[in-house]
N, CA, C, O and CB atoms as a CASP TS submission, in Angstrom:
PFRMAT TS
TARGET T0000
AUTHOR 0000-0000-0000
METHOD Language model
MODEL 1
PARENT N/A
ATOM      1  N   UNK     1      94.641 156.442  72.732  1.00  0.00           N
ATOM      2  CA  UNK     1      95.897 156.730  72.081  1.00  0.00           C
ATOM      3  C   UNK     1      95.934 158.191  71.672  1.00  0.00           C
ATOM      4  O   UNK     1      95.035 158.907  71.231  1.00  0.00           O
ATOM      5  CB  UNK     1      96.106 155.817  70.869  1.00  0.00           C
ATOM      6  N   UNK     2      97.230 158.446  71.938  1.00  0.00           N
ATOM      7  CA  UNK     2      97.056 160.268  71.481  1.00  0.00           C
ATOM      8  C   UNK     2      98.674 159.987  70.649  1.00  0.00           C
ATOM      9  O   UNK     2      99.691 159.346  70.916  1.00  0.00           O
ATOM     10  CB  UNK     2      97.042 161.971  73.360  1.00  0.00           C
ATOM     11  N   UNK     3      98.182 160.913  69.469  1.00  0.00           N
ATOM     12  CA  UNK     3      99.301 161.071  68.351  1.00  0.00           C
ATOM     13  C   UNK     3     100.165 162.053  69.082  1.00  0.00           C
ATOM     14  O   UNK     3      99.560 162.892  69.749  1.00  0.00           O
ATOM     15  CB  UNK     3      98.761 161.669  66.759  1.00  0.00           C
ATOM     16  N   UNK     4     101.185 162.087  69.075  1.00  0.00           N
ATOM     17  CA  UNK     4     102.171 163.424  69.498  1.00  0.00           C
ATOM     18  C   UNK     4     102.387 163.665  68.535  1.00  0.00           C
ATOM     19  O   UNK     4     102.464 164.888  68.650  1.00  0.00           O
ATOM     20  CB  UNK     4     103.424 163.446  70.289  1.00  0.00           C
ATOM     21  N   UNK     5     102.613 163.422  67.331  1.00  0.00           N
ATOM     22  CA  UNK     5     102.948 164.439  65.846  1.00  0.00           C
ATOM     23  C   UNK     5     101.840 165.096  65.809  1.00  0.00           C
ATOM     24  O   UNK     5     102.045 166.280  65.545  1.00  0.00           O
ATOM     25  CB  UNK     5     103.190 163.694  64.237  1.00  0.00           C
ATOM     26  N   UNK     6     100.516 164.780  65.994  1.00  0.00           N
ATOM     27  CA  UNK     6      99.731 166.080  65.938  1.00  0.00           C
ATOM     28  C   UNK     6      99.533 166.994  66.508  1.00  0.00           C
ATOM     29  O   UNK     6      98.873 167.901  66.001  1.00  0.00           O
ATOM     30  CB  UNK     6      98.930 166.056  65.866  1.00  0.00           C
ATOM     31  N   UNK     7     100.047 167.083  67.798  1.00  0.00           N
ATOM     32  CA  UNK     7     100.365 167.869  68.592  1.00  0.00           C
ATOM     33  C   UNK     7     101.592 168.648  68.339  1.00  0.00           C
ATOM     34  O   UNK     7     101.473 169.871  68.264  1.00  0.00           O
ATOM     35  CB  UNK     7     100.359 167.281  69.597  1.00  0.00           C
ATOM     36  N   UNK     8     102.694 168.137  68.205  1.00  0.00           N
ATOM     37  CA  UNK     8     103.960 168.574  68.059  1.00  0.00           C
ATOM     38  C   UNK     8     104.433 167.917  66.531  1.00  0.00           C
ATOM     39  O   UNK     8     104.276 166.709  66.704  1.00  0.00           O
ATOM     40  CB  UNK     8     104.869 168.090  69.408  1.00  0.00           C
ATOM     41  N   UNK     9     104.834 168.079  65.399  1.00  0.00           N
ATOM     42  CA  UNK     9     104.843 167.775  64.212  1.00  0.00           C
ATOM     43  C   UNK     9     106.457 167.382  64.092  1.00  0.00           C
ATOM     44  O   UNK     9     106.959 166.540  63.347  1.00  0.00           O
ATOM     45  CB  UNK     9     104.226 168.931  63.319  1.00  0.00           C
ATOM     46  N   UNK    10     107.143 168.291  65.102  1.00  0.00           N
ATOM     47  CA  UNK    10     108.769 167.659  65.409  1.00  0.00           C
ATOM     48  C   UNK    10     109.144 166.596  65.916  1.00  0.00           C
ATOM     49  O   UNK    10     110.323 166.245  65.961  1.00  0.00           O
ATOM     50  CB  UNK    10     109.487 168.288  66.178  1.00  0.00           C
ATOM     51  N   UNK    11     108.083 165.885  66.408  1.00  0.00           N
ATOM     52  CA  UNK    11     107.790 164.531  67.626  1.00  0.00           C
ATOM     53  C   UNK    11     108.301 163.555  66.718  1.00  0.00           C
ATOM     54  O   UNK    11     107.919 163.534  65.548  1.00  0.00           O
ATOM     55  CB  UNK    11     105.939 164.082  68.239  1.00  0.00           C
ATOM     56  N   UNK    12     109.243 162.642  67.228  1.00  0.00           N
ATOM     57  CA  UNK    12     110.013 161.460  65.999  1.00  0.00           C
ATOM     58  C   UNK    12     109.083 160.296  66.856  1.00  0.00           C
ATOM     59  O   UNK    12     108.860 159.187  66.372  1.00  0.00           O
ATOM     60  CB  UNK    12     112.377 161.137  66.000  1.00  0.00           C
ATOM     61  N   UNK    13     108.597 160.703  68.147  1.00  0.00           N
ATOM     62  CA  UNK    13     107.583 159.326  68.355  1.00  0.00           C
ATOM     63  C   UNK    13     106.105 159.356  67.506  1.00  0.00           C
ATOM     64  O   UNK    13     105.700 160.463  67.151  1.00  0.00           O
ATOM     65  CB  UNK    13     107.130 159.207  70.135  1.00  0.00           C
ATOM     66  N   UNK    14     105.634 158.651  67.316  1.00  0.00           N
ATOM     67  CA  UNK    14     104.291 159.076  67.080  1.00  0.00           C
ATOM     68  C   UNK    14     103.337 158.791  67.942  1.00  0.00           C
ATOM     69  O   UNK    14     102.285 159.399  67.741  1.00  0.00           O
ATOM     70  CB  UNK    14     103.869 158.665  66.019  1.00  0.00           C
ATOM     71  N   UNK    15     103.361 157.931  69.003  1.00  0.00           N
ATOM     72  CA  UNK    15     102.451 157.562  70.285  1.00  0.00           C
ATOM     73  C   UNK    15     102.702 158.036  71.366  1.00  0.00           C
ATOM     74  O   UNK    15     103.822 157.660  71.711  1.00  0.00           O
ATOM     75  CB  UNK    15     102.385 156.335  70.625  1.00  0.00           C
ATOM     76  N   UNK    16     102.071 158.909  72.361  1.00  0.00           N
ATOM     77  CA  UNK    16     102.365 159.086  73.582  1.00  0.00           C
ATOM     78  C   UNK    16     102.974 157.922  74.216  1.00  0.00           C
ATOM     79  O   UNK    16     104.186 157.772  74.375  1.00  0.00           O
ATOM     80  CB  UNK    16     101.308 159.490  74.196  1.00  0.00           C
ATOM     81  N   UNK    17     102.023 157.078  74.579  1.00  0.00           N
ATOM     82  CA  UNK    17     102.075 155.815  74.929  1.00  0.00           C
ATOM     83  C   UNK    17     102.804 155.058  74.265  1.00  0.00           C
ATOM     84  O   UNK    17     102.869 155.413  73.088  1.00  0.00           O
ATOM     85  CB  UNK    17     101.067 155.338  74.973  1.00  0.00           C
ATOM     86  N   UNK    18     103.529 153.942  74.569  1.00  0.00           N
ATOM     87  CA  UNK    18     103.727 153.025  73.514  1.00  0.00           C
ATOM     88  C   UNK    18     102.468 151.605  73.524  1.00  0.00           C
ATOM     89  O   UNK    18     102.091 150.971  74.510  1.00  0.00           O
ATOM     90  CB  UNK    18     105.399 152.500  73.744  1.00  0.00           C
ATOM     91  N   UNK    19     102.098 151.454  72.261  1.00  0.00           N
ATOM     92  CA  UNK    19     101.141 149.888  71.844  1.00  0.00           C
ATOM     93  C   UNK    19     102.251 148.751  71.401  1.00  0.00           C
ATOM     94  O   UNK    19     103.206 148.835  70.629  1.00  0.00           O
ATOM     95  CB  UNK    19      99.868 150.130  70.199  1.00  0.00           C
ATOM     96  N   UNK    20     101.820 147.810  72.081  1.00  0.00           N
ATOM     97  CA  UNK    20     102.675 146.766  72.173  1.00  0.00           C
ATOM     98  C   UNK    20     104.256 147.030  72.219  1.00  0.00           C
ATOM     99  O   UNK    20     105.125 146.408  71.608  1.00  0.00           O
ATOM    100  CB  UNK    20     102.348 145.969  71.107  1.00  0.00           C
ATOM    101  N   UNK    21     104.377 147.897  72.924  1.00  0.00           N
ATOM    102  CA  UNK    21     105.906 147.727  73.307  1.00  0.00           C
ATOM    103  C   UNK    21     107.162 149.127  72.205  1.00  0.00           C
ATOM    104  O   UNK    21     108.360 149.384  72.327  1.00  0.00           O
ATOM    105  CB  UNK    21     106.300 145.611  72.749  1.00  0.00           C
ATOM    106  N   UNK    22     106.062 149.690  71.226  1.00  0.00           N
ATOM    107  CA  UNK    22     105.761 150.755  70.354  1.00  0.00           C
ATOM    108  C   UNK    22     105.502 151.507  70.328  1.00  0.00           C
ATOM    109  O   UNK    22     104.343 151.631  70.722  1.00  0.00           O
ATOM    110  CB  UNK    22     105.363 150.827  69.844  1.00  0.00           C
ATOM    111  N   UNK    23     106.332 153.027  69.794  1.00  0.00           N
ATOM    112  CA  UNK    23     105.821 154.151  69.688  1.00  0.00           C
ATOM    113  C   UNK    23     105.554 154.474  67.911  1.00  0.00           C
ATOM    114  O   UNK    23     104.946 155.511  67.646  1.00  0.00           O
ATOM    115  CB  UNK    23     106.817 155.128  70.510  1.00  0.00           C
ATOM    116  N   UNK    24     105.904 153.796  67.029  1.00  0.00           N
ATOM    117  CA  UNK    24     106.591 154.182  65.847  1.00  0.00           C
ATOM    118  C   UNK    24     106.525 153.205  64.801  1.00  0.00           C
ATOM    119  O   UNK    24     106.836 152.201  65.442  1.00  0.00           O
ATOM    120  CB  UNK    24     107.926 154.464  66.117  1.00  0.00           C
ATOM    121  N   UNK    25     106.357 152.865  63.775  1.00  0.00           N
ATOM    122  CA  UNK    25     106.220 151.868  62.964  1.00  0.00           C
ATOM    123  C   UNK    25     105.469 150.728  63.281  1.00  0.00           C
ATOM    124  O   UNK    25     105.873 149.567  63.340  1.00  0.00           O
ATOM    125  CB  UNK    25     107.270 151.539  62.678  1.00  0.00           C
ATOM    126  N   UNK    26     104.176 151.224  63.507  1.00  0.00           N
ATOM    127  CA  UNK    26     103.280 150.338  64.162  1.00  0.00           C
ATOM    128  C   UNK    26     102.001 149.589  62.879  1.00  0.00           C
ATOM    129  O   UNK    26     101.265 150.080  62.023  1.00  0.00           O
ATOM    130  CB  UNK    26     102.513 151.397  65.498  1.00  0.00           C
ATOM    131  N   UNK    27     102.324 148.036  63.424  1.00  0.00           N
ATOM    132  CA  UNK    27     101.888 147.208  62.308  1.00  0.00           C
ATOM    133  C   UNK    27      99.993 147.146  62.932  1.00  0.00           C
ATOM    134  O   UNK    27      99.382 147.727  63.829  1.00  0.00           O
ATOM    135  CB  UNK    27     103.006 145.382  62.235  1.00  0.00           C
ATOM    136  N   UNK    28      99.524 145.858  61.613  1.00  0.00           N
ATOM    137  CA  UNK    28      98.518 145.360  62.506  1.00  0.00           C
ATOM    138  C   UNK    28      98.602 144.941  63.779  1.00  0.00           C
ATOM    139  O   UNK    28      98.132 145.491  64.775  1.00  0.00           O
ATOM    140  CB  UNK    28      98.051 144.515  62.056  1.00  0.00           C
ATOM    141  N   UNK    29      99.462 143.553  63.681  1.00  0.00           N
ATOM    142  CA  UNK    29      99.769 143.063  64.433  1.00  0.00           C
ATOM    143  C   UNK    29      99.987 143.542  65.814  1.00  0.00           C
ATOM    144  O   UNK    29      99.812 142.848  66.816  1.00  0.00           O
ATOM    145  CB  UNK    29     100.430 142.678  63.966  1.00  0.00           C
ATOM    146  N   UNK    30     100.415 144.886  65.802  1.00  0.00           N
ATOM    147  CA  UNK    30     100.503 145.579  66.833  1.00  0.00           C
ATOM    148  C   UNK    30      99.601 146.022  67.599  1.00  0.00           C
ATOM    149  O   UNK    30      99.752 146.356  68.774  1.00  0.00           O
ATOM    150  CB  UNK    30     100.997 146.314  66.617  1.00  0.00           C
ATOM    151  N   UNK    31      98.736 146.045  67.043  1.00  0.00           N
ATOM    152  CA  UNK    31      97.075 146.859  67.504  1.00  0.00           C
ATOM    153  C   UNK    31      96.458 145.182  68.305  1.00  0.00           C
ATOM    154  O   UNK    31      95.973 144.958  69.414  1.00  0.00           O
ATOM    155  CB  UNK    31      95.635 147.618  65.417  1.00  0.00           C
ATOM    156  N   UNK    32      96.754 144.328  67.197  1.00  0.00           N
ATOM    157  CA  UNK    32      96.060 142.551  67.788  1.00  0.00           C
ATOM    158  C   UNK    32      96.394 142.595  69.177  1.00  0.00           C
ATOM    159  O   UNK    32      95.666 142.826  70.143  1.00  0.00           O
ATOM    160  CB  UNK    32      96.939 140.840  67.044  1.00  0.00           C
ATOM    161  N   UNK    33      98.111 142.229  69.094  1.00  0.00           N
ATOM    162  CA  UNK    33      98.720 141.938  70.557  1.00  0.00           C
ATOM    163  C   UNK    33      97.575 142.681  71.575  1.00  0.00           C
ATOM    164  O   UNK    33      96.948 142.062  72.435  1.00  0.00           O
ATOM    165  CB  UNK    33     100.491 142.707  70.769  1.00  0.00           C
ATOM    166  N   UNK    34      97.395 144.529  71.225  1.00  0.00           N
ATOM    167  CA  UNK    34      97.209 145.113  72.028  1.00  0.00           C
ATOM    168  C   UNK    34      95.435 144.623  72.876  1.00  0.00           C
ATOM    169  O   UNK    34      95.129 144.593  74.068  1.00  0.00           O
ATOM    170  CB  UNK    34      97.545 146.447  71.370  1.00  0.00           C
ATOM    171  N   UNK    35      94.403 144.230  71.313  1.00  0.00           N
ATOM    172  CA  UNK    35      92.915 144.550  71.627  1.00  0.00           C
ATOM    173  C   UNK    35      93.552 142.685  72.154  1.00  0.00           C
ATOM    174  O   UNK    35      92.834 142.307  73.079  1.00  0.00           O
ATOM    175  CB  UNK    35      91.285 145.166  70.022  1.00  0.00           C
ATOM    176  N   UNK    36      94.428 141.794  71.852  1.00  0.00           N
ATOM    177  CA  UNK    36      94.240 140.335  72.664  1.00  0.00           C
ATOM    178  C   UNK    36      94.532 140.573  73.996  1.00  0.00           C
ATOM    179  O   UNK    36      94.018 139.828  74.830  1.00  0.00           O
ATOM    180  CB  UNK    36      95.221 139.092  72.182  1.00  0.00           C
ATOM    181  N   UNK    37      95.426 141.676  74.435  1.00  0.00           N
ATOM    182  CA  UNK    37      95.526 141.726  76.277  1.00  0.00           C
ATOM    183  C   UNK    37      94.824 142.717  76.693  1.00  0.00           C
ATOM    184  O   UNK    37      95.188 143.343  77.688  1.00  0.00           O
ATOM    185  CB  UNK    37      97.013 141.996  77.020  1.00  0.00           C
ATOM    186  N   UNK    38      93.473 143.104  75.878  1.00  0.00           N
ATOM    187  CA  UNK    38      92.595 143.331  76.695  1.00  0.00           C
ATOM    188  C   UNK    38      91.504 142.839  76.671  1.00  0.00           C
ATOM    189  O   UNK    38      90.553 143.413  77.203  1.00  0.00           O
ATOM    190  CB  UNK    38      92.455 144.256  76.776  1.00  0.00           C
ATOM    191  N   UNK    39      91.358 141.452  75.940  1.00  0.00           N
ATOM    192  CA  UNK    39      90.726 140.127  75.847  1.00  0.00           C
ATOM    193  C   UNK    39      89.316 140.509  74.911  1.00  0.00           C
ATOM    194  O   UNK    39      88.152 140.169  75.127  1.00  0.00           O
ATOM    195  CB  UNK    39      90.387 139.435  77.530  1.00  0.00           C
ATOM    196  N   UNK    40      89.989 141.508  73.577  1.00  0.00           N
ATOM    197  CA  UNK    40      88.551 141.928  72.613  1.00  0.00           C
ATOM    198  C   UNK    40      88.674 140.505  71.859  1.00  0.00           C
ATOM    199  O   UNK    40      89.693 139.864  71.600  1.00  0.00           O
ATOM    200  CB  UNK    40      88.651 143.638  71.311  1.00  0.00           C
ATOM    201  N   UNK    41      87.396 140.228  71.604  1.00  0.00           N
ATOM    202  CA  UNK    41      87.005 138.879  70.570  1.00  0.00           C
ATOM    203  C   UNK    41      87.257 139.599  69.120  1.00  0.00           C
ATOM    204  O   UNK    41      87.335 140.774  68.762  1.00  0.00           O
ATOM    205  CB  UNK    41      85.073 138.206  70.732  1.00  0.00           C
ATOM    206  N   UNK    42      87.335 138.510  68.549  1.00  0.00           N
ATOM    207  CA  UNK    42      88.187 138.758  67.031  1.00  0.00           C
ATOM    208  C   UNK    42      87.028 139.198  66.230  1.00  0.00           C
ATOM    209  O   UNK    42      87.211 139.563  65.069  1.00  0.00           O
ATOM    210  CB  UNK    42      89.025 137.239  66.215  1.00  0.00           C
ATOM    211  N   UNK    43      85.671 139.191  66.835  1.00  0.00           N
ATOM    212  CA  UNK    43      84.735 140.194  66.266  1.00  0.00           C
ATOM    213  C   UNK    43      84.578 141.250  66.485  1.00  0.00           C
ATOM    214  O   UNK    43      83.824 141.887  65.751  1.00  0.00           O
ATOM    215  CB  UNK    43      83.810 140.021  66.309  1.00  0.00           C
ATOM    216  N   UNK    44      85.401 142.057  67.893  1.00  0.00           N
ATOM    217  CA  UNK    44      84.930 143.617  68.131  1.00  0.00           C
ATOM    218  C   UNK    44      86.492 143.987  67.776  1.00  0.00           C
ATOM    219  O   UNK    44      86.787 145.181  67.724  1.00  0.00           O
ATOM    220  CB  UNK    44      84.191 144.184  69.979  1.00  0.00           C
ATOM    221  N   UNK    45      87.878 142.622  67.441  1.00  0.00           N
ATOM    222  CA  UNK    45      88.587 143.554  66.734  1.00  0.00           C
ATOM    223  C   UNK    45      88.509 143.913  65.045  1.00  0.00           C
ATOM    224  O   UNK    45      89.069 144.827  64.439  1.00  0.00           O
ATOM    225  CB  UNK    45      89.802 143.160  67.056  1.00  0.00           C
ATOM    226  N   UNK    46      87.683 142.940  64.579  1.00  0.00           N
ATOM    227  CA  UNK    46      87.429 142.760  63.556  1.00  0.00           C
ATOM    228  C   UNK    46      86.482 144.607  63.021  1.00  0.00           C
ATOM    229  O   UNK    46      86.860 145.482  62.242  1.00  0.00           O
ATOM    230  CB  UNK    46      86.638 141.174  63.638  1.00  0.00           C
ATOM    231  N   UNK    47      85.136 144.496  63.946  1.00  0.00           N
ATOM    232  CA  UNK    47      84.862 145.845  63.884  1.00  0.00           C
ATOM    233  C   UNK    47      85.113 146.903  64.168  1.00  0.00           C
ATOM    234  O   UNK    47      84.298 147.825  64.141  1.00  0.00           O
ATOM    235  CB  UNK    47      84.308 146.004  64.062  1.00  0.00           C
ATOM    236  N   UNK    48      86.502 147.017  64.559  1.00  0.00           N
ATOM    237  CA  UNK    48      87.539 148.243  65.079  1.00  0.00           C
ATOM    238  C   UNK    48      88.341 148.594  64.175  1.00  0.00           C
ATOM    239  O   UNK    48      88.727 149.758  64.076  1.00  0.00           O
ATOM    240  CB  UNK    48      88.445 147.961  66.224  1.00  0.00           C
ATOM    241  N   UNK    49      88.767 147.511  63.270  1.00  0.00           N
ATOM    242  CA  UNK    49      89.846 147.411  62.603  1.00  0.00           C
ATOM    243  C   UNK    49      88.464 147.816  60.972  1.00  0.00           C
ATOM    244  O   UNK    49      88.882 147.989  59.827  1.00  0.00           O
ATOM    245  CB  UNK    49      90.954 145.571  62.930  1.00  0.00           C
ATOM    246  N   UNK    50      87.353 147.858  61.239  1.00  0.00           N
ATOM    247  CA  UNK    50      86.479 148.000  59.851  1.00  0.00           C
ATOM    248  C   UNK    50      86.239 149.807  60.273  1.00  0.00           C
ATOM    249  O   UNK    50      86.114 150.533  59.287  1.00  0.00           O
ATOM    250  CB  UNK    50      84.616 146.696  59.736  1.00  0.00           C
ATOM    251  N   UNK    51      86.203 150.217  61.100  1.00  0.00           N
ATOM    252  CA  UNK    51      85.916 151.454  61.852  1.00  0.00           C
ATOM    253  C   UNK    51      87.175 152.405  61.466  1.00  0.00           C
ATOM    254  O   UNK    51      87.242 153.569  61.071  1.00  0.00           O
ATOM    255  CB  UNK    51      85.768 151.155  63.554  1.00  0.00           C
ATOM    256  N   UNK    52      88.330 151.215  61.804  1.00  0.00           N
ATOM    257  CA  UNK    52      89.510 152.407  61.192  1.00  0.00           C
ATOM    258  C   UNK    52      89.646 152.592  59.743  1.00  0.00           C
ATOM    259  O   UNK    52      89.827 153.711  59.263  1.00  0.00           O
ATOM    260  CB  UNK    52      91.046 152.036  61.594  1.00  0.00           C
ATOM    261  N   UNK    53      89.553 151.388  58.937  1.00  0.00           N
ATOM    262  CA  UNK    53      89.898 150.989  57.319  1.00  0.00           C
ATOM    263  C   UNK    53      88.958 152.744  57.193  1.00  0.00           C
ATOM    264  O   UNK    53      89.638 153.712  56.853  1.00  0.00           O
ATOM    265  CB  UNK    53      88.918 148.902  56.334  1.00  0.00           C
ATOM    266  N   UNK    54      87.484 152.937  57.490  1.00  0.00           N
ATOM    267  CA  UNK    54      86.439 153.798  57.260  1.00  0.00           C
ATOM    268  C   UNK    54      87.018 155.249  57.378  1.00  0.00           C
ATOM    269  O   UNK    54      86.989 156.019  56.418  1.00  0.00           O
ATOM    270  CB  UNK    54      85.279 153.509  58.241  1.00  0.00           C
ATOM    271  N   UNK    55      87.492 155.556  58.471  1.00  0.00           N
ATOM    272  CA  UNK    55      88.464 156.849  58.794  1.00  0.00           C
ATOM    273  C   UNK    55      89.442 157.159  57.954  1.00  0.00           C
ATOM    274  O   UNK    55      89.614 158.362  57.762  1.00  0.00           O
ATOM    275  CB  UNK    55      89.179 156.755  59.993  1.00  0.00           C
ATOM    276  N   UNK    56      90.355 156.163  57.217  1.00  0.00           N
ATOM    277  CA  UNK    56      91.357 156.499  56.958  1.00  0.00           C
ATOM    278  C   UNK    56      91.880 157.171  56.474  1.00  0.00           C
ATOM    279  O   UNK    56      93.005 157.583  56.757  1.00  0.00           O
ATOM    280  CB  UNK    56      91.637 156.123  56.783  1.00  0.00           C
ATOM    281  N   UNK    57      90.867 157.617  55.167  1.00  0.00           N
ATOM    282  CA  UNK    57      91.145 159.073  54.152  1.00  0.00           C
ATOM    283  C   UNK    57      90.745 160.455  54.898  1.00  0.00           C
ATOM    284  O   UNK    57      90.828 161.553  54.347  1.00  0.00           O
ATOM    285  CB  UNK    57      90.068 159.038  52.608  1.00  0.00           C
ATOM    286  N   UNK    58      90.266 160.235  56.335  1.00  0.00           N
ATOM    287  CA  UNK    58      89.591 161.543  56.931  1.00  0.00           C
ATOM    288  C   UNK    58      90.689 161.764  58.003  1.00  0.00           C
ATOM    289  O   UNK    58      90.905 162.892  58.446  1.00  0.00           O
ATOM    290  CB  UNK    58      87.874 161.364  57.612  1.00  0.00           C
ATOM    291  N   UNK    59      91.356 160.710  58.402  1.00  0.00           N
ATOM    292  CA  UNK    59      92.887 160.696  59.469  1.00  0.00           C
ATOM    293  C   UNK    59      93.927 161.795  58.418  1.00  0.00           C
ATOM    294  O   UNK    59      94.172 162.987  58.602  1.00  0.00           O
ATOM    295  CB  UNK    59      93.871 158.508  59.654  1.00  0.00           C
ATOM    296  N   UNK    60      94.396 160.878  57.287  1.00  0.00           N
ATOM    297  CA  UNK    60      95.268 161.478  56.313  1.00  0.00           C
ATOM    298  C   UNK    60      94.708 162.725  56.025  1.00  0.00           C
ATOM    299  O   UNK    60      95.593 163.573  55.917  1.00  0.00           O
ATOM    300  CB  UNK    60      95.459 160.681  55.085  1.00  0.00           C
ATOM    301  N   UNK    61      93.286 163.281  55.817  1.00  0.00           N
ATOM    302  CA  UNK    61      93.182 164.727  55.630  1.00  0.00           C
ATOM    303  C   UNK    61      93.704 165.814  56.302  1.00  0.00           C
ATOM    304  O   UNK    61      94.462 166.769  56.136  1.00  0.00           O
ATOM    305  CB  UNK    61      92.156 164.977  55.666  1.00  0.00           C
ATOM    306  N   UNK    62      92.589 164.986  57.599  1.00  0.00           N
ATOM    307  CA  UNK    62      93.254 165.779  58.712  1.00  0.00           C
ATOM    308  C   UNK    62      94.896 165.737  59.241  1.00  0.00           C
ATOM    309  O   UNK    62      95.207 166.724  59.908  1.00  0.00           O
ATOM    310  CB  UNK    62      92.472 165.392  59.834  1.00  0.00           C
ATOM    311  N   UNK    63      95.561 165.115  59.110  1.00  0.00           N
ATOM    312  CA  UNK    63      97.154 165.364  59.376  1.00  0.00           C
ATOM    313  C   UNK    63      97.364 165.755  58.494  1.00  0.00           C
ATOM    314  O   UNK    63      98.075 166.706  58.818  1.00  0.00           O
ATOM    315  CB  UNK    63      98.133 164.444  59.671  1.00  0.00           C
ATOM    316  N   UNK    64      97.269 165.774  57.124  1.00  0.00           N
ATOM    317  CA  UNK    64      97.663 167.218  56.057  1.00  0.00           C
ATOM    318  C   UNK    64      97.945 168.333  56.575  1.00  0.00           C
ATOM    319  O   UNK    64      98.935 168.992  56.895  1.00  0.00           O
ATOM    320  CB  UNK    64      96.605 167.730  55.153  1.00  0.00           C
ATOM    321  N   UNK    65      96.157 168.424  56.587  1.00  0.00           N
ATOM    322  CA  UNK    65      95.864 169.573  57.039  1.00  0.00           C
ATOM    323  C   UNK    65      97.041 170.514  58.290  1.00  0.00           C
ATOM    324  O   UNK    65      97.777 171.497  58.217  1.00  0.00           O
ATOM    325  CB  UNK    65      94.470 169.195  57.568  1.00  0.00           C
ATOM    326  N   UNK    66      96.690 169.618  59.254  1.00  0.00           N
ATOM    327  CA  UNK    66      97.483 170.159  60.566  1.00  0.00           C
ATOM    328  C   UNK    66      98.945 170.106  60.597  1.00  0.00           C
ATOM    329  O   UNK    66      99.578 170.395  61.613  1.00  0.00           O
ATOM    330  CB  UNK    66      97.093 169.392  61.781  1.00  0.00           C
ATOM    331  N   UNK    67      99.285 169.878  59.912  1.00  0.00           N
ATOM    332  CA  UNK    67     100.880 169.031  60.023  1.00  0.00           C
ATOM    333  C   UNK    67     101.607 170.570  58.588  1.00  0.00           C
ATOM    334  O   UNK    67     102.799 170.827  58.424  1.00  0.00           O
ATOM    335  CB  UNK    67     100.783 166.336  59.073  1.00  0.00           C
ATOM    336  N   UNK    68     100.346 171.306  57.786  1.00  0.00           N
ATOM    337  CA  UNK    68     100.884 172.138  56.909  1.00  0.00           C
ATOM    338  C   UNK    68     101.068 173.288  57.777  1.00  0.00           C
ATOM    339  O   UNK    68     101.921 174.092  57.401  1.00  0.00           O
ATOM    340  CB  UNK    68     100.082 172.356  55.671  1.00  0.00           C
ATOM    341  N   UNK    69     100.570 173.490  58.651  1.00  0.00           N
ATOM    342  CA  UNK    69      99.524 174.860  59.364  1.00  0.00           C
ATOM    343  C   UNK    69     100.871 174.900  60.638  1.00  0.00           C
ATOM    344  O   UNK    69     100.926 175.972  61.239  1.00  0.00           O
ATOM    345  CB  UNK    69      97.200 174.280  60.181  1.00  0.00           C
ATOM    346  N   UNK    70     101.703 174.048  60.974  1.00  0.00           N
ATOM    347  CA  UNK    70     102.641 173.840  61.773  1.00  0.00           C
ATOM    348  C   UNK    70     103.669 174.797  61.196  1.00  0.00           C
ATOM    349  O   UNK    70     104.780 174.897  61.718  1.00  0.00           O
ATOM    350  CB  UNK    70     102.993 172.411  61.892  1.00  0.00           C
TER
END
């Protein structure tokens, strides 16, 4: 997945791609649909989804950061 607001900060999408059918107001649920059609067990989404919770204050830094500097 690549953010286009971090790239471009004018970008009203936020996903290159779209996840589940999504560029923009993207839930859990959205990420599920995505790791169930590519058949992850609810334990490696379970540890994906513990991997992101871990990032999260270092995501939000970093888009501060980059998103001021724009």
């Amino acid at each position: 997945m690549l953010s286009t607001v971090l790239v471009n900060p004018k970008e009203e999408e936020y996903l290159a791609l779209s996840l589940n059918g999504k560029k923009k107001q993207l839930k859990r649920r959205d990420f599920e649909s995505a790791f169930d059609s590519m058949k992850l067990t609810t334990r490696q989404q379970y540890i994906i989804f513990g991997k992101m919770a871990k990032a999260r204050n270092k995501w939000i830094e970093f888009i501060q950061k980059n998103t001021k500097s724009s």
